[in-house]
Backbone as CSV, one residue per row, in Angstrom:
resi,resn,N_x,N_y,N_z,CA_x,CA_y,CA_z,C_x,C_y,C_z
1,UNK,0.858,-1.204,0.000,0.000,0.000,0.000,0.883,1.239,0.000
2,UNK,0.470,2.323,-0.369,1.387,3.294,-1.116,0.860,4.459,0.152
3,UNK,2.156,5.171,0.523,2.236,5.986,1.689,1.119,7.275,1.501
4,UNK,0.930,7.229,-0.065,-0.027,8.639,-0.278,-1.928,8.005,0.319
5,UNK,-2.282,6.155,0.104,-3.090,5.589,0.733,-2.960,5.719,1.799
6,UNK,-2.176,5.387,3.147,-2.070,5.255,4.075,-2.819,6.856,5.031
7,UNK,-1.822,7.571,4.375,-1.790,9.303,5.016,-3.269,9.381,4.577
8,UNK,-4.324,8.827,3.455,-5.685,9.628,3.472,-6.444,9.186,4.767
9,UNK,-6.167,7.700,5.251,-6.859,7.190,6.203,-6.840,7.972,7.473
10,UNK,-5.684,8.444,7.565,-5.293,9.168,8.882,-5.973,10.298,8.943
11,UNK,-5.771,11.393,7.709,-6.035,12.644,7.945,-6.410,13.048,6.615
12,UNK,-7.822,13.773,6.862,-8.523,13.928,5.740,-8.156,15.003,4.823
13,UNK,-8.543,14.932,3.180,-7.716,15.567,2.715,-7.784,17.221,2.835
14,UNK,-9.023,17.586,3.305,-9.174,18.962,4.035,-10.231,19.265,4.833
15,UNK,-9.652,20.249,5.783,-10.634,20.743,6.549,-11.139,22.141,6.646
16,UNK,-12.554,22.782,7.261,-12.916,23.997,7.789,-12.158,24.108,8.863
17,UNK,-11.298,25.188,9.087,-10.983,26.271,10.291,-11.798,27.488,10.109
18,UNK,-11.953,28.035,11.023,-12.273,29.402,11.482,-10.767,30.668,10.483
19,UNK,-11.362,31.343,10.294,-9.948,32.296,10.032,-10.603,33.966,9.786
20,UNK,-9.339,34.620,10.338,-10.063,36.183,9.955,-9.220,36.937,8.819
21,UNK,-10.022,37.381,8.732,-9.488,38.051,6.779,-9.285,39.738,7.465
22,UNK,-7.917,40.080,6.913,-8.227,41.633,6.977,-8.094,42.536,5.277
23,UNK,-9.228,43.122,5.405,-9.535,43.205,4.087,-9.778,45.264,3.952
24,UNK,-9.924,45.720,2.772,-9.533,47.108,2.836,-11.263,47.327,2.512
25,UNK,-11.850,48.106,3.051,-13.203,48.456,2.954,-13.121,49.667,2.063
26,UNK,-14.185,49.600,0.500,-13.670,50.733,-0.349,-15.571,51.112,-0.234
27,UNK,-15.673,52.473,0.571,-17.204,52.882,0.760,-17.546,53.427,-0.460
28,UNK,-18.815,52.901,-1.169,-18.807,53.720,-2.362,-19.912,55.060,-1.970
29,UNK,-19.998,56.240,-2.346,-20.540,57.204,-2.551,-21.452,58.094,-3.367
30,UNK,-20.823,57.383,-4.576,-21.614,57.881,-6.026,-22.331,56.413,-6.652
31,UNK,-22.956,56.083,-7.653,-23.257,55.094,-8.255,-22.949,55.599,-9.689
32,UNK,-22.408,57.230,-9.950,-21.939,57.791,-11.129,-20.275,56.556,-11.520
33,UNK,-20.517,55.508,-12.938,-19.610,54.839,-12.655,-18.047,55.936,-13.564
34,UNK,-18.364,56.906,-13.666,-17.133,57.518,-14.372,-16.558,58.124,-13.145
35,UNK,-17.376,58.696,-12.011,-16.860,59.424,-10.834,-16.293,58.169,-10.324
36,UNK,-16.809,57.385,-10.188,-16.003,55.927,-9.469,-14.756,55.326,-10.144
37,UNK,-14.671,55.564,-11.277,-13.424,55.066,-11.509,-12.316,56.186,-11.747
38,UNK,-12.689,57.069,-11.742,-11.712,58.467,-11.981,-11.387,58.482,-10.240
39,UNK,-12.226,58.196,-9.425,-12.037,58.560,-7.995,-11.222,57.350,-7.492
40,UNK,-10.994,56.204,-7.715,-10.143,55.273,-7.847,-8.507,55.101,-7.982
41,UNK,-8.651,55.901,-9.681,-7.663,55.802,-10.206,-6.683,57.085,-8.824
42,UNK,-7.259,57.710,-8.722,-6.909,58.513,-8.087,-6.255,58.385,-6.930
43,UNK,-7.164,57.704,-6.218,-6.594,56.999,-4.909,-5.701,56.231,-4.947
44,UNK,-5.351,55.309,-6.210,-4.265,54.645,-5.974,-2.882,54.980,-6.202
45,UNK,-3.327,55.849,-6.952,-1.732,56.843,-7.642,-1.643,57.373,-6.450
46,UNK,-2.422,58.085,-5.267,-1.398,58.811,-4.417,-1.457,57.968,-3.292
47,UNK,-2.015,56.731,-3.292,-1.735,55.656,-2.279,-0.527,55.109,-2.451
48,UNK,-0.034,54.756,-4.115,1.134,53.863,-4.125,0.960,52.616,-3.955
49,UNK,1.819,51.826,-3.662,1.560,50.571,-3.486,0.885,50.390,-2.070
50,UNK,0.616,51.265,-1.384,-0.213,50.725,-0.128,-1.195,49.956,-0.032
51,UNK,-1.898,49.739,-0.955,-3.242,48.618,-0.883,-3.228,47.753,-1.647
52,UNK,-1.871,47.787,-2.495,-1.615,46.587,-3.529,-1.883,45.375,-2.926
53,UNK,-2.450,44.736,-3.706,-2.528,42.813,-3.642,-3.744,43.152,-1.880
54,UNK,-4.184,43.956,-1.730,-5.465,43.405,-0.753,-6.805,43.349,-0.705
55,UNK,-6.809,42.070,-0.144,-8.273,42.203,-0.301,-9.644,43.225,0.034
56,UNK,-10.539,43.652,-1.016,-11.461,44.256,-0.823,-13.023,44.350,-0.560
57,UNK,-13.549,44.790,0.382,-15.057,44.526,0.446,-15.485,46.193,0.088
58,UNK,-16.468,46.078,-0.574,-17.102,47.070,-1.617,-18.317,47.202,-0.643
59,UNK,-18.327,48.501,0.072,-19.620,48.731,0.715,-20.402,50.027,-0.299
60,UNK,-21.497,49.597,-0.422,-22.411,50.367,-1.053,-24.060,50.385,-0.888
61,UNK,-23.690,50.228,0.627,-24.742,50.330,1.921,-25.695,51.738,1.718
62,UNK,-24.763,52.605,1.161,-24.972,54.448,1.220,-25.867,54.898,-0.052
63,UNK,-25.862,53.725,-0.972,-26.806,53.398,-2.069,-27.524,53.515,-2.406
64,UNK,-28.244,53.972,-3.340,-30.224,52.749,-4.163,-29.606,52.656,-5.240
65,UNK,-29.245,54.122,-5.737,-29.255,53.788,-7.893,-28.036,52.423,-8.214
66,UNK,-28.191,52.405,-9.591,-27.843,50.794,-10.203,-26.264,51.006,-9.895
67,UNK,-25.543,50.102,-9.804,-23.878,50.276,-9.628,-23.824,49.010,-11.132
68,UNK,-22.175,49.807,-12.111,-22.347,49.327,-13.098,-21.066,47.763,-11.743
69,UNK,-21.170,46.961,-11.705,-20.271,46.098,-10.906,-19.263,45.900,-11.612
70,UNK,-19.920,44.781,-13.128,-18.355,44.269,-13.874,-17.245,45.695,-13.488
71,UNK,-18.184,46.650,-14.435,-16.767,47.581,-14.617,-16.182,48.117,-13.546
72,UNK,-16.666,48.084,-12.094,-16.232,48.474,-10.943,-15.144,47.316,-10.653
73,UNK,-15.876,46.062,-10.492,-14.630,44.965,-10.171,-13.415,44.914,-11.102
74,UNK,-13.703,45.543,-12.618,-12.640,44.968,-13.581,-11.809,46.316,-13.079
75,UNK,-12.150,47.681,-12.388,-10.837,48.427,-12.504,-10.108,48.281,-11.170
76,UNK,-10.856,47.684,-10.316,-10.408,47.296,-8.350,-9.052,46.272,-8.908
77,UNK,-9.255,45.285,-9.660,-8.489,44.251,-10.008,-7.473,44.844,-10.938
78,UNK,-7.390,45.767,-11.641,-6.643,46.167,-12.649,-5.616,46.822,-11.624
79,UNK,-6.280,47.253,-10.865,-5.296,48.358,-9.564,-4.481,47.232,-8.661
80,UNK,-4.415,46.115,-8.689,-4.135,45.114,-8.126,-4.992,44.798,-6.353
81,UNK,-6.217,45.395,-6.612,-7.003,44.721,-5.555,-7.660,43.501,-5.658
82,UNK,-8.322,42.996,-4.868,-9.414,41.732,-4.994,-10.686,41.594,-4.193
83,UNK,-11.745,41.951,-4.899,-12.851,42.337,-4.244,-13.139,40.862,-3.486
84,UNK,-13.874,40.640,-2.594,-13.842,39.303,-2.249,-15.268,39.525,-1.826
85,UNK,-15.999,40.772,-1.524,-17.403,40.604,-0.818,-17.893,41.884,-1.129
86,UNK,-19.416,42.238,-0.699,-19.991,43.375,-1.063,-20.817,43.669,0.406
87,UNK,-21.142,44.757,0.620,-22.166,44.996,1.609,-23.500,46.224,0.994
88,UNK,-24.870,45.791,0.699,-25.438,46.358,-0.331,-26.732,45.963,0.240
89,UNK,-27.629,46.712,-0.356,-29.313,46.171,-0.326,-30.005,45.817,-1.600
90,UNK,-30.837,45.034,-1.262,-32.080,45.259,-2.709,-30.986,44.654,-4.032
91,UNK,-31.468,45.440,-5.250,-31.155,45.275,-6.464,-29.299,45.368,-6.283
92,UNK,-29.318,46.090,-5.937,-27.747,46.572,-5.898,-27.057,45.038,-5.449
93,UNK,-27.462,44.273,-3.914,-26.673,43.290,-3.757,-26.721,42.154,-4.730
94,UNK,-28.508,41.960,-5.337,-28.376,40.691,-6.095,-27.256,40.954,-7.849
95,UNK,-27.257,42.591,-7.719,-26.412,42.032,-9.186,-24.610,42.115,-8.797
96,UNK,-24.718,42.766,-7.282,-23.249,42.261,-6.972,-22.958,40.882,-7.286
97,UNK,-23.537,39.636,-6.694,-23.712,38.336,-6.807,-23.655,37.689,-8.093
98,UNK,-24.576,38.437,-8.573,-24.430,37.783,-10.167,-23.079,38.486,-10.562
99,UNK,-22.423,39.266,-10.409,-20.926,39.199,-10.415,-19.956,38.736,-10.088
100,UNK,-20.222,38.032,-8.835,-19.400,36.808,-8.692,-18.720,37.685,-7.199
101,UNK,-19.377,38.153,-6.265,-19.616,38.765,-4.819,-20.174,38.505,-3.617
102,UNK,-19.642,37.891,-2.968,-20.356,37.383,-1.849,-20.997,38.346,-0.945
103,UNK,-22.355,38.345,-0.113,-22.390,39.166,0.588,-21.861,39.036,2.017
104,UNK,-21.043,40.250,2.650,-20.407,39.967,4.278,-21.327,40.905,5.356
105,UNK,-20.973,40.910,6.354,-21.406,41.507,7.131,-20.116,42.421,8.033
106,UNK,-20.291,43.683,7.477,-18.927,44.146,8.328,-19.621,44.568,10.024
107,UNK,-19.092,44.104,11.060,-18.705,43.996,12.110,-18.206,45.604,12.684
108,UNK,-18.890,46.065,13.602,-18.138,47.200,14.252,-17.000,47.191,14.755
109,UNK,-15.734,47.897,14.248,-14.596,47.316,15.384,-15.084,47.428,16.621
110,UNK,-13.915,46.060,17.572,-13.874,46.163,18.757,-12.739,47.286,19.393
111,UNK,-13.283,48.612,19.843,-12.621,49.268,20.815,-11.599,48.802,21.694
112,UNK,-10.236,49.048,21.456,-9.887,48.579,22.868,-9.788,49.466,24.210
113,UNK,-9.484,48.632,25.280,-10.166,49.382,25.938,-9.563,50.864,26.664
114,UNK,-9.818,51.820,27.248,-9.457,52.821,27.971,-8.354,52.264,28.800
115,UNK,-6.878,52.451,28.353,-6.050,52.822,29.621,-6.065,53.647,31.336
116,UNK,-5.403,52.893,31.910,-5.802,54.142,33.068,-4.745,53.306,34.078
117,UNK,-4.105,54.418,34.886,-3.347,53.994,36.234,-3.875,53.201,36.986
118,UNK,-3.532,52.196,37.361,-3.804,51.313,37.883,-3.419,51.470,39.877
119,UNK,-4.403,51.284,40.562,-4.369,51.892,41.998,-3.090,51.808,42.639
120,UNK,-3.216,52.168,43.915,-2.057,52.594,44.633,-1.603,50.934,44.923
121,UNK,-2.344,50.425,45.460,-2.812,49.028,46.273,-2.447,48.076,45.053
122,UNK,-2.015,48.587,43.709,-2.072,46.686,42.988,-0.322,47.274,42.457
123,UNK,-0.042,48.217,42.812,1.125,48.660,42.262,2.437,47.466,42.488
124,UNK,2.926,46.820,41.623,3.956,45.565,41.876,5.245,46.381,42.741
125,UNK,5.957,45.708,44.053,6.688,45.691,44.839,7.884,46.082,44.307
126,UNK,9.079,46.632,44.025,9.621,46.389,43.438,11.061,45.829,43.953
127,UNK,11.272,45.918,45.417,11.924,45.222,46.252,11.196,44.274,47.515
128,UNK,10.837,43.437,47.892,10.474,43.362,49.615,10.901,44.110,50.709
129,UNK,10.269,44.545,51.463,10.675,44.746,52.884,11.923,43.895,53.469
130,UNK,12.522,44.157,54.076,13.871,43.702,54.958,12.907,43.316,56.298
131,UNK,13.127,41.811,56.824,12.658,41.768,57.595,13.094,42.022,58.739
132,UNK,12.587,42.641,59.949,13.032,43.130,60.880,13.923,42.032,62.006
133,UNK,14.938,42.934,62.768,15.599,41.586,63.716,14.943,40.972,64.656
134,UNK,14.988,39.864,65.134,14.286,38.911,66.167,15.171,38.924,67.544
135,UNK,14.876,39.237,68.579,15.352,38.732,69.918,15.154,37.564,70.095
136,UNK,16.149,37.212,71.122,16.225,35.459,71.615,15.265,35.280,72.174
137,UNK,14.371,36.043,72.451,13.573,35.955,73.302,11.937,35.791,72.645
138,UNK,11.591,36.254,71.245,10.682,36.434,70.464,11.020,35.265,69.424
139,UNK,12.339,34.622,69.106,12.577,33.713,68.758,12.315,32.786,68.886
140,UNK,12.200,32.526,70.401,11.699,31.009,71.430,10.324,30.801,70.835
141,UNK,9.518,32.688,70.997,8.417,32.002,71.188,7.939,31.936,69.503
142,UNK,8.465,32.548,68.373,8.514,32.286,67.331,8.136,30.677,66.955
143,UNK,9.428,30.114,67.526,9.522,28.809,67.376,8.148,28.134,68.420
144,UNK,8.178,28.348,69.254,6.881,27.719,69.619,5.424,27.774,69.182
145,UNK,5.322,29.000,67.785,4.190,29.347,67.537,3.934,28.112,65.875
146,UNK,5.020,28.133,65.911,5.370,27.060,64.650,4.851,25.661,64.871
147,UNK,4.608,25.451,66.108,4.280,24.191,66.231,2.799,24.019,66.453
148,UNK,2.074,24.841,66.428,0.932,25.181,66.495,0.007,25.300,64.559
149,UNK,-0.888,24.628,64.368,-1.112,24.651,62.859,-1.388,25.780,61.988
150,UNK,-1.167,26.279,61.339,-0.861,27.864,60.500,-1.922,27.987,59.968
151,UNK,-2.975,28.366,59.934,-4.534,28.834,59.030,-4.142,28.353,57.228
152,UNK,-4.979,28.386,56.495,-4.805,27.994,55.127,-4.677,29.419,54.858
153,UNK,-3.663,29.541,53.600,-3.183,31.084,53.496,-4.714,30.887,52.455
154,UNK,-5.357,32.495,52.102,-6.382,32.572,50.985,-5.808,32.411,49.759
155,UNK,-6.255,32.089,48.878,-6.507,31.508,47.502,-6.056,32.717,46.540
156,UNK,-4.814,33.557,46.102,-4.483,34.290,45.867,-5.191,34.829,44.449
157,UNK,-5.498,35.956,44.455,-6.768,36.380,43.233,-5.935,35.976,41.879
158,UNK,-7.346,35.546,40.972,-6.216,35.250,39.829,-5.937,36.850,38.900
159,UNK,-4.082,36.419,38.071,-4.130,37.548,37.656,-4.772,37.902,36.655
160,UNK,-5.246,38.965,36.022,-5.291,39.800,35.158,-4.680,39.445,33.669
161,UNK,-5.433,39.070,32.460,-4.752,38.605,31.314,-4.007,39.953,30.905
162,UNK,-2.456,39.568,30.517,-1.897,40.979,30.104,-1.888,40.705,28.407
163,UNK,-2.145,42.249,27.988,-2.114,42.820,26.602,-1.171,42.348,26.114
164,UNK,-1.238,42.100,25.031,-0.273,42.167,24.000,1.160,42.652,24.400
165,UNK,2.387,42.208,24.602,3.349,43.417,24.007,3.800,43.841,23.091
166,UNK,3.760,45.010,23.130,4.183,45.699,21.724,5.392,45.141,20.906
167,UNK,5.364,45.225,19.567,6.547,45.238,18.894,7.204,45.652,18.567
168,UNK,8.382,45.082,18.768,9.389,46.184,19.044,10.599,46.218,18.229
169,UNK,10.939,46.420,17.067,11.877,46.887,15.749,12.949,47.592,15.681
170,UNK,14.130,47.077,16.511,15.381,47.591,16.556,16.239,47.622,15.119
171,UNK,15.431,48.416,14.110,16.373,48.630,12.940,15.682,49.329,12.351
172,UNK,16.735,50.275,11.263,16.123,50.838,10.421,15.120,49.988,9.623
173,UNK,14.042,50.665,8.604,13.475,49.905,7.451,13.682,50.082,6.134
174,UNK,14.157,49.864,5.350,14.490,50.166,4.187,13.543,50.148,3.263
175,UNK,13.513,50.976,1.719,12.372,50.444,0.715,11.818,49.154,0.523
176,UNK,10.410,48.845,0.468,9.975,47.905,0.021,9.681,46.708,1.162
177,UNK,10.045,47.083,2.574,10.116,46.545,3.638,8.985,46.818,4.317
178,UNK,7.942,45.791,4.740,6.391,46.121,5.395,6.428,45.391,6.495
179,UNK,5.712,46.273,7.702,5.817,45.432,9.244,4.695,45.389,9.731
180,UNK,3.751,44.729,9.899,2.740,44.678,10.660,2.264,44.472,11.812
181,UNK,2.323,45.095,12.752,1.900,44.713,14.289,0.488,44.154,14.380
182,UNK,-0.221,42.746,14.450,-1.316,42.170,14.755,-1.989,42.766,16.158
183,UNK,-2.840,42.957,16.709,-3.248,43.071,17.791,-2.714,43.696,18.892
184,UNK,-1.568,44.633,18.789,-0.494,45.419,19.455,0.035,46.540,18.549
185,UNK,0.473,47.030,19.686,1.262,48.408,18.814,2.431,48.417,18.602
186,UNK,3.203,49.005,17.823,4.444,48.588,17.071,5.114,49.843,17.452
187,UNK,6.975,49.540,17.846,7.628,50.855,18.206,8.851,50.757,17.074
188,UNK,9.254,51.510,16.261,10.409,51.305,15.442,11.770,51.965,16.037
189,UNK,12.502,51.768,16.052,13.666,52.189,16.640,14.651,52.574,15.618
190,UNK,14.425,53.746,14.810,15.159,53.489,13.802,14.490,54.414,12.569
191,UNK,15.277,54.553,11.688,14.471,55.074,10.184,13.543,54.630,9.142
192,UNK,12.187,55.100,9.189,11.435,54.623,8.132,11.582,55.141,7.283
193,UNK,12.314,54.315,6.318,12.569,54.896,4.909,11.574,55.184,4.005
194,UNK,11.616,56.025,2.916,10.526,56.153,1.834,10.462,54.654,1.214
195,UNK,9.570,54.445,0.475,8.842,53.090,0.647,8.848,52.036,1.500
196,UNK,9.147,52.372,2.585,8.868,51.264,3.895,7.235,51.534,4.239
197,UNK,6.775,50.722,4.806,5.597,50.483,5.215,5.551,50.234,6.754
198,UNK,4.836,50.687,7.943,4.560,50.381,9.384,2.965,50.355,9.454
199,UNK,2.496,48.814,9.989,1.245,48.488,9.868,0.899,48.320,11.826
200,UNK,0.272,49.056,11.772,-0.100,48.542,13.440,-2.212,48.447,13.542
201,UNK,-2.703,47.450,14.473,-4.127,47.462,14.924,-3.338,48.455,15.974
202,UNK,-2.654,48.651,16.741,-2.589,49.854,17.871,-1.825,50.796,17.418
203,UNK,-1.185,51.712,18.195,-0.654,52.877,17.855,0.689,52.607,17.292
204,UNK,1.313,53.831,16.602,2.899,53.261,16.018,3.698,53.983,16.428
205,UNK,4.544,53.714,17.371,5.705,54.763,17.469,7.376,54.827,16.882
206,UNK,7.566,55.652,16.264,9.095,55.894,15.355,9.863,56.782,15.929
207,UNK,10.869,56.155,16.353,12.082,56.605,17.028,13.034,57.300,16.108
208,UNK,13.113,57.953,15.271,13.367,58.163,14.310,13.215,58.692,13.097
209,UNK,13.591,59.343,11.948,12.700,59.696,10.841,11.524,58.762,10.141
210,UNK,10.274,59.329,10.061,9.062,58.478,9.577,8.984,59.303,8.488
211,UNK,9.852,58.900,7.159,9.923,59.183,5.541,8.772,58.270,4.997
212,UNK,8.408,56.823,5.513,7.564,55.910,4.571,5.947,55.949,4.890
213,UNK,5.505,55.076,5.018,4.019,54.944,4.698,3.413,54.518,6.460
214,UNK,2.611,55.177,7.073,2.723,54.618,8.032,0.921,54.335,8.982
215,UNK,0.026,53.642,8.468,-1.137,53.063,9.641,-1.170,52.619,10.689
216,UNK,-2.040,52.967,11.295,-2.161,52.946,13.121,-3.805,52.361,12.951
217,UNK,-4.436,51.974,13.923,-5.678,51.542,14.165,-6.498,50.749,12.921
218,UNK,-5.383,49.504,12.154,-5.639,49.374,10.979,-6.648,48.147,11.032
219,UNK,-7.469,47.883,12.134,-8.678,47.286,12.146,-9.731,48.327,12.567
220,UNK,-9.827,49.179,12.788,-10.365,49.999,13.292,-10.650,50.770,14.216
221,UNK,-9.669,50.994,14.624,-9.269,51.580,16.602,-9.369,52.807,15.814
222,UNK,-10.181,53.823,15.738,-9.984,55.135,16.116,-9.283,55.701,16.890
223,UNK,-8.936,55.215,18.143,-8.516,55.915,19.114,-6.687,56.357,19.058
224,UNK,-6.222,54.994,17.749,-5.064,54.761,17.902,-4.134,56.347,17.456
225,UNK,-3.124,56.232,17.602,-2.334,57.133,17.416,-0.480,56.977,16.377
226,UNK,-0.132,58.192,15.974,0.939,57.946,15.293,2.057,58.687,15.987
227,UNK,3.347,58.277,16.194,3.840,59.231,17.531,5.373,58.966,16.009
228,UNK,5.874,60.199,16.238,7.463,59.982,15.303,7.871,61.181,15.705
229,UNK,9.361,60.656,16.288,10.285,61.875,16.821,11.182,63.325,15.400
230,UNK,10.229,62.651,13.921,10.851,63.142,12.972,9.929,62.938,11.831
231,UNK,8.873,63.684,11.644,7.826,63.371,10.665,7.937,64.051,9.377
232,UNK,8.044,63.399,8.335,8.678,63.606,6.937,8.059,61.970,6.063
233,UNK,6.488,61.576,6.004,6.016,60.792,5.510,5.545,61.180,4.493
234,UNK,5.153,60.128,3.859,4.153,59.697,2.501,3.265,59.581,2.568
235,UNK,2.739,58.776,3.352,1.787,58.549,3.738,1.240,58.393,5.225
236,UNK,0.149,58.895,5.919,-0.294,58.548,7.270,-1.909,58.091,7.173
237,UNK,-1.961,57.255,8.006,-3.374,56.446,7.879,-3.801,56.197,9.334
238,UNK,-4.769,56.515,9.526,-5.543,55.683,11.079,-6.815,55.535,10.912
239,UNK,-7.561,53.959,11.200,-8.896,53.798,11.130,-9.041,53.871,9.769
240,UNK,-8.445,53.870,8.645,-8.526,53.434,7.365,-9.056,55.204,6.715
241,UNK,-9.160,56.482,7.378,-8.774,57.405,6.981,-7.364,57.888,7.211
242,UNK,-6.864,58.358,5.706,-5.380,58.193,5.501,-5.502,59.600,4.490
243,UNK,-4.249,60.247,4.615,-3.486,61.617,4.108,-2.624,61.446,3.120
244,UNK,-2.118,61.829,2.054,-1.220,61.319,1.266,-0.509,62.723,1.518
245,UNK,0.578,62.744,1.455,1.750,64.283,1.678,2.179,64.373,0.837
246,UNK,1.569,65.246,-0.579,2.326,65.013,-1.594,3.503,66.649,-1.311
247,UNK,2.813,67.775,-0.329,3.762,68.321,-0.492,4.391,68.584,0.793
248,UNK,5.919,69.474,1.102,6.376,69.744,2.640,5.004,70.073,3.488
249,UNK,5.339,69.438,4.225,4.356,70.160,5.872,4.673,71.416,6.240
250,UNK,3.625,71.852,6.703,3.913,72.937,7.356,5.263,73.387,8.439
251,UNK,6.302,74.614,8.279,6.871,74.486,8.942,7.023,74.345,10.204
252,UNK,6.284,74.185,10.983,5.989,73.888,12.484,5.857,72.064,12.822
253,UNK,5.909,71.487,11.186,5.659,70.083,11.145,6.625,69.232,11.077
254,UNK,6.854,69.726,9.563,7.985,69.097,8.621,9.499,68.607,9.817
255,UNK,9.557,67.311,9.602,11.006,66.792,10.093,10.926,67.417,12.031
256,UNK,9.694,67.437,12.391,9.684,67.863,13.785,8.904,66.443,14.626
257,UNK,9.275,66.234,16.259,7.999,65.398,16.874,7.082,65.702,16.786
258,UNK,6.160,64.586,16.337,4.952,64.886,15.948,3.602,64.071,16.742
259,UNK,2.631,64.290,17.236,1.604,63.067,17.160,0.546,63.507,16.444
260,UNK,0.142,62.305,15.626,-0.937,62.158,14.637,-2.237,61.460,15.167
261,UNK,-3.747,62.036,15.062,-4.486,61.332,15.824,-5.794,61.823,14.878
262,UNK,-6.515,61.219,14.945,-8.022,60.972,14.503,-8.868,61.698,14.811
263,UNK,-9.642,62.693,14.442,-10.750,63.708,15.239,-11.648,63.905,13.788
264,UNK,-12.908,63.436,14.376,-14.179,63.781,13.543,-13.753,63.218,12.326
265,UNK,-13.098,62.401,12.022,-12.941,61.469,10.509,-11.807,62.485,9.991
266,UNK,-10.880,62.974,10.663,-9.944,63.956,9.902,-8.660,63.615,10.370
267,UNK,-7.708,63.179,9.957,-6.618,63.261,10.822,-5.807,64.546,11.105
268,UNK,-5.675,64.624,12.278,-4.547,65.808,12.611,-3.580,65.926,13.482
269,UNK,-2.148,66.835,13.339,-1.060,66.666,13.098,-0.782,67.916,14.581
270,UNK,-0.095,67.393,15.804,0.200,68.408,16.849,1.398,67.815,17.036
271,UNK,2.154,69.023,16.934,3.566,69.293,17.600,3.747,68.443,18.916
272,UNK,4.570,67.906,19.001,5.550,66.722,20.053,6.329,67.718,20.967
273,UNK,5.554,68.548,21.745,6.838,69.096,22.568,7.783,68.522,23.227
274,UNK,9.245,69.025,23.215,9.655,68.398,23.592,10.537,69.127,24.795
């Protein structure tokens, strides 16, 4: 019997897992299909390769009139995206489908949660106490108290699941070099070069010049933040609203600490005092 027989008996030739897709949500606005593809083309020229090769879900929730699809999917794919799902009503979703579109359900991000100092009382020790000296005399009875049975100590609280730690990137990044922090926030230590890429779900911090492309809250954390001791990017993104810099920043900006943060769907740019 031939080893490729044997191995089917054991283990079947495939299975369902669970898996999560992170995919680029493109909201449509118009159902005008010339504004849609001129508004496209657009986005990707001053995106760059930032959304190359990812997957896309086409929301057009904001909808009624007809969406032309083929020609929407044939220019997403020409740009090197891949639509993989639609989110739509009525007429609009069934001729997504007949395009060859699954329908998804996008999910509110999960918030994480509010930081905050943690009390006086859970604060970790960071030496013990020195225990104090014993007389010969407190000793005796020390020892005599020992022989007596000791109470059950209580059941010590369980701890606290800890976060993520951050990632942490002791090197420059050079062109063409992409880092993604999953479920944590990412610290670079070092130079983000023009075409480098820094991907974080939490905040990103750059120790260093941030010349390349750089997202923060890239599942959807609003809250997240962009921190660089030297801001001179291409690109900045949080919560999947993103800035393209095609020209110098303002001088109060340009090549200064910076933090970048999210307000009312806008990103904006405050001086890092330092």
């Amino acid at each position: 019997m031939s080893d490729t027989s044997t191995s089917s008996k054991t283990q079947p030739a495939l299975d369902f897992k669970s898996a999560t897709l992170y995919a680029v949500r493109v909201v449509l606005n118009s159902n005008d299909n010339s504004a849609l593809l001129a508004a496209l083309d657009q986005r990707m020229h001053d995106a760059g390769s930032f959304f190359e090769n990812e997957p896309v879900v086409i929301d057009a929730s904001r909808l009624d009139g007809p969406i032309d699809w083929p020609a929407l999917i044939e220019s997403l794919r020409n740009h090197s995206l891949h639509p993989v799902g639609v989110v739509a009503e009525g007429d609009n979703l069934e001729h997504a489908r007949q395009a060859g579109l699954a329908a998804v359900d996008l999910a509110n991000p999960v918030q994480r949660p509010t930081p905050a100092p943690a009390p006086e009382a859970e604060v970790p020790v960071v030496a013990p106490p020195q225990e104090p000296e014993v007389s010969p005399a407190s000793s005796r009875g020390s020892r005599a108290a020992k022989t007596a049975k000791s109470p059950e100590p209580d059941t010590p609280p369980a701890m606290p699941e800890m976060a993520p730690a951050a990632m942490v990137i002791n090197r420059p990044l050079r062109s063409g070099q992409r880092i993604y922090a999953r479920n944590t926030d990412l610290i670079v230590i070092g130079v983000v070069s023009q075409g480098a890429e820094v991907i974080a779900d939490g905040n990103i911090h750059v120790y260093g010049p941030l010349r390349g492309k750089a997202m923060a809250g890239a599942r959807g954390d609003t809250a997240a933040r962009i921190f660089t001791t030297q801001l001179d990017p291409e690109l900045l993104a949080i919560a999947g609203v993103y800035r393209v810099i095609e020209t110098r920043l303002e001088k109060g900006q340009q090549n200064q600490p910076a933090i970048v943060s999210l307000q009312n769907d806008t990103l904006k740019i405050d001086a890092l005092v330092k």
